[in-house]
C-alpha positions as CSV (number, residue, x, y, z in Angstrom):
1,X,-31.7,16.9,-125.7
2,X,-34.8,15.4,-127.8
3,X,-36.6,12.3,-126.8
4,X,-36.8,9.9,-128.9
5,X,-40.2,9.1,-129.0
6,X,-40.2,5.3,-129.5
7,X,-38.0,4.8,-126.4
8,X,-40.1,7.0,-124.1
9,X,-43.1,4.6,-125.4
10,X,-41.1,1.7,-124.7
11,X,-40.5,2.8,-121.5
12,X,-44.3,3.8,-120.7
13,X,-45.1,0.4,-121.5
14,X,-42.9,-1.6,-119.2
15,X,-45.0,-1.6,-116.4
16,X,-48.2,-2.7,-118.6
17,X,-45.3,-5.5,-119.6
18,X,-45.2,-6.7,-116.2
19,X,-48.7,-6.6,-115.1
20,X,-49.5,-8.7,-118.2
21,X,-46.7,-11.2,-117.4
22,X,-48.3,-11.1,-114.0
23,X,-51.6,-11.4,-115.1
24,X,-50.9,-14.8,-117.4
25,X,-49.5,-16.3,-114.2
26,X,-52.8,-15.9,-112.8
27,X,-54.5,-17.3,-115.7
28,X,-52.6,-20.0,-115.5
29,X,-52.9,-20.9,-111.8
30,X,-56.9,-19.9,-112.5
31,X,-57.0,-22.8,-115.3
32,X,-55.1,-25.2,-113.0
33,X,-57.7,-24.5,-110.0
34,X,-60.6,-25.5,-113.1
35,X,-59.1,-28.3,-113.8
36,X,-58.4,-29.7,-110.6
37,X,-62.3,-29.0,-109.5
38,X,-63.3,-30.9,-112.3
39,X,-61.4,-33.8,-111.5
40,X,-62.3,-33.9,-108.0
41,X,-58.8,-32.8,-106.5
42,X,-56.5,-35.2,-108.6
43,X,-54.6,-33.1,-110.6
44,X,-50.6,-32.8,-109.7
45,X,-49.5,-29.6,-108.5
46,X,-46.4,-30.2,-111.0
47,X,-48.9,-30.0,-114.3
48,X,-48.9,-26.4,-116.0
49,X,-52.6,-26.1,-117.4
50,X,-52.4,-23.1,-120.0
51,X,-56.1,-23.0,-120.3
52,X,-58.5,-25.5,-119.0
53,X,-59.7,-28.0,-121.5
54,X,-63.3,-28.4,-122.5
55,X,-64.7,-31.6,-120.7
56,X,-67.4,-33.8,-121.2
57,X,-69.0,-36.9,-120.7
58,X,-68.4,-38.9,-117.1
59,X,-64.7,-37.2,-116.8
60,X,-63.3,-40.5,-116.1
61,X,-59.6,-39.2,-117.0
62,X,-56.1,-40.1,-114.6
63,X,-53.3,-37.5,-115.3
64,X,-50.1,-38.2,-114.5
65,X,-47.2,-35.5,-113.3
66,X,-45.3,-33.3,-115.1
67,X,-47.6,-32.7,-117.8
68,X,-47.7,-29.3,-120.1
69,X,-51.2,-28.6,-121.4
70,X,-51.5,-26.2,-123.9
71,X,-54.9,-24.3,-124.8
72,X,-58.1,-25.3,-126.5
73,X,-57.9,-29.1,-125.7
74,X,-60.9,-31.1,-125.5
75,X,-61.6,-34.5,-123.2
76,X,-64.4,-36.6,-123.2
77,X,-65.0,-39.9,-122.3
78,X,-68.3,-42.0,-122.2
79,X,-70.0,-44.8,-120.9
80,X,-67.0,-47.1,-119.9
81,X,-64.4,-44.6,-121.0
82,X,-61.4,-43.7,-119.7
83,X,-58.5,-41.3,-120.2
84,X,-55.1,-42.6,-119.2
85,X,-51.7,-39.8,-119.3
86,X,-48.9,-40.5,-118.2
87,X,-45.9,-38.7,-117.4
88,X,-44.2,-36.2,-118.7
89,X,-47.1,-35.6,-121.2
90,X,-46.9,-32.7,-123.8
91,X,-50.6,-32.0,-125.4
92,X,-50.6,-29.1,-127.9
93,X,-53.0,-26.7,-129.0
94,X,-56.2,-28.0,-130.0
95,X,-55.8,-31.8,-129.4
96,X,-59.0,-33.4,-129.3
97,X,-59.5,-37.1,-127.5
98,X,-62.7,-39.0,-127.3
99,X,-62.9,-42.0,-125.4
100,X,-65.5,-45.0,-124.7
101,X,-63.4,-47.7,-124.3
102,X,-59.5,-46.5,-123.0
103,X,-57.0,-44.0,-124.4
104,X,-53.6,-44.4,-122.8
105,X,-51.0,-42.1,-123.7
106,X,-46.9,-42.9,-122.2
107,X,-44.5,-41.2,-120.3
108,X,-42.9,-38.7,-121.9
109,X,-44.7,-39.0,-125.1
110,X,-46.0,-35.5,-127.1
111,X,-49.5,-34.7,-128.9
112,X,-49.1,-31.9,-132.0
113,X,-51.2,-29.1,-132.1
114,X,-55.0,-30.0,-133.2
115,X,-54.2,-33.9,-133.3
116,X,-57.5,-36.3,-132.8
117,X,-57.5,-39.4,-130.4
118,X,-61.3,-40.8,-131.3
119,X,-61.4,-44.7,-130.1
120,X,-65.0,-45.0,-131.3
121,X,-66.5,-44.5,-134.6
122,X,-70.5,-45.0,-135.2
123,X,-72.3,-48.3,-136.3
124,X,-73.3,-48.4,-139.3
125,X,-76.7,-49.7,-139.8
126,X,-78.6,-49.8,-143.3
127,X,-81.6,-47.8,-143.2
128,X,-80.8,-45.8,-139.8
129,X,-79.3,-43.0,-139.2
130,X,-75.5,-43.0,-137.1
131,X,-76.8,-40.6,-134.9
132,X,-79.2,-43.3,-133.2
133,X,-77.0,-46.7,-134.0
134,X,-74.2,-46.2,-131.4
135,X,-70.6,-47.0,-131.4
136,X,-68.2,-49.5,-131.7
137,X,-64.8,-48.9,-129.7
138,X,-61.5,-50.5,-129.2
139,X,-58.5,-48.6,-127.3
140,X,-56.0,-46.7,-128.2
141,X,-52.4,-46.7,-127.2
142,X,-49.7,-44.3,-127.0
143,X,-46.1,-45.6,-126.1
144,X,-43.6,-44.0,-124.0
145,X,-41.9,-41.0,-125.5
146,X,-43.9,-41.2,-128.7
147,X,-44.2,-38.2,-131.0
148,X,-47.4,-37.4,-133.0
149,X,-47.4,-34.7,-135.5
150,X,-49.6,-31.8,-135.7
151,X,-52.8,-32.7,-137.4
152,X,-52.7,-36.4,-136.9
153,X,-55.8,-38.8,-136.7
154,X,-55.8,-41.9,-134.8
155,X,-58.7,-44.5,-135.6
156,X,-59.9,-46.8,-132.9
157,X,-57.8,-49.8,-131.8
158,X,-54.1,-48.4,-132.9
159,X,-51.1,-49.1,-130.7
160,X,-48.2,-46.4,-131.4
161,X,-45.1,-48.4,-130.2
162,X,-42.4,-46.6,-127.5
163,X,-40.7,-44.0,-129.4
164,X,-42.4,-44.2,-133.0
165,X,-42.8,-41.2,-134.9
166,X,-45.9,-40.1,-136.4
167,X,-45.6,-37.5,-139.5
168,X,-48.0,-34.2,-139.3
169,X,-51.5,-34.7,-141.0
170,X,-51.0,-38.7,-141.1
171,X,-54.5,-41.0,-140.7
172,X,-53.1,-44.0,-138.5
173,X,-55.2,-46.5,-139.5
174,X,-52.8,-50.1,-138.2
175,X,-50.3,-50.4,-135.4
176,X,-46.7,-48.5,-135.5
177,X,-43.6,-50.3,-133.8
178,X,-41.5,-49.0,-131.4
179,X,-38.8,-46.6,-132.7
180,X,-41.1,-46.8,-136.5
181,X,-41.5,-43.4,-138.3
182,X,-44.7,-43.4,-140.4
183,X,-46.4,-40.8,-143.0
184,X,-49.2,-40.4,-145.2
185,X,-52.6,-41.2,-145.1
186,X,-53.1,-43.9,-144.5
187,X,-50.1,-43.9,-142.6
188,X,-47.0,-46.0,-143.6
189,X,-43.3,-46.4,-142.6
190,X,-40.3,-44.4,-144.0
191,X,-37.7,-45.6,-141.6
192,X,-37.7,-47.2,-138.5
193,X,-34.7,-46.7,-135.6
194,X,-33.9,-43.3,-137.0
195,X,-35.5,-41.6,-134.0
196,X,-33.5,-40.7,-131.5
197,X,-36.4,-40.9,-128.6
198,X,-36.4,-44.4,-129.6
199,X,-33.4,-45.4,-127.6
């Protein structure tokens, strides 16, 4: 009887398959242990880490439970800067969030893949260069069960409303209601109450 030579491979490999399903569970638990070191000890055993984000700054960050963190995020916070999560809290691939004054972010609510959360931009000063001027800050906000695109910006002092949607690649520049669904750069409604985390 001849062998068919892709099943025999197949077979060959299942025990690589295993060890490599093993081996991500370790990786996992290895990013966890990072994280929680970093934060001196006050990260929820309930959070799945899937690679431990690049921190900076004073590390002045509260994580709530429940929270699925995907790889290559990066946290800093300075000065008076805090990083607030919530519950529940999805944060894709990438995601980048700056604080100096306060980032909150809701229950429940989900971050698209490489999505930027900057509450400070530079002073501008005529003659100087931004580099030695400083910053200016104001908070941002997430609400509860929000829903930011992949690629979004968020400028300093925006409130994103419980349950607004926020369209991939969008530059929110203004508040978004609860329940509103905005696009574009700069961002702008389509339709508000048409999403169904909204309720």
């Amino acid at each position: 009887m001849a062998v068919d030579p892709k099943r025999l491979l197949a077979r060959l490999l299942v025990p690589l398959a295993w060890l490599r399903g093993r081996l991500d569970g370790a990786g996992r638990l290895w990013a966890y242990a990072r994280l929680d070191l970093a934060l001196g000890g006050r990260l929820d055993p309930t959070t799945v880490v899937l690679g431990c984000p690049e921190l900076h700054g004073t590390r002045a960050m509260t994580f709530g439970k429940h929270l699925y963190l995907y790889r290559d995020l990066y946290l800093e916070t300075q000065g008076a800067g805090h990083i607030r999560i919530g519950d529940g809290v999805v944060i894709s691939r990438g995601v980048h969030i700056v604080a100096f004054e306060e980032i909150s972010i809701g229950d429940g609510a989900m971050i698209g893949e490489y999505t930027s959360l900057r509450d400070a931009n530079h002073r501008v000063v005529p003659g100087e260069s931004p580099r030695d001027t400083g910053h200016v800050a104001k908070p941002i906000r997430i609400g509860r069960n929000a829903w930011i695109g992949r690629g979004v910006m968020v400028l300093p002092g925006v409130t994103i409303g419980d349950g607004a949607v926020v369209g991939a690649n969008a530059v929110v520049t203004r508040d978004v209601a609860a329940g509103e669904t905005v696009v574009g750069i700069p961002a702008r409604a389509v339709m508000r109450g048409a999403n169904p985390h909204s309720r």
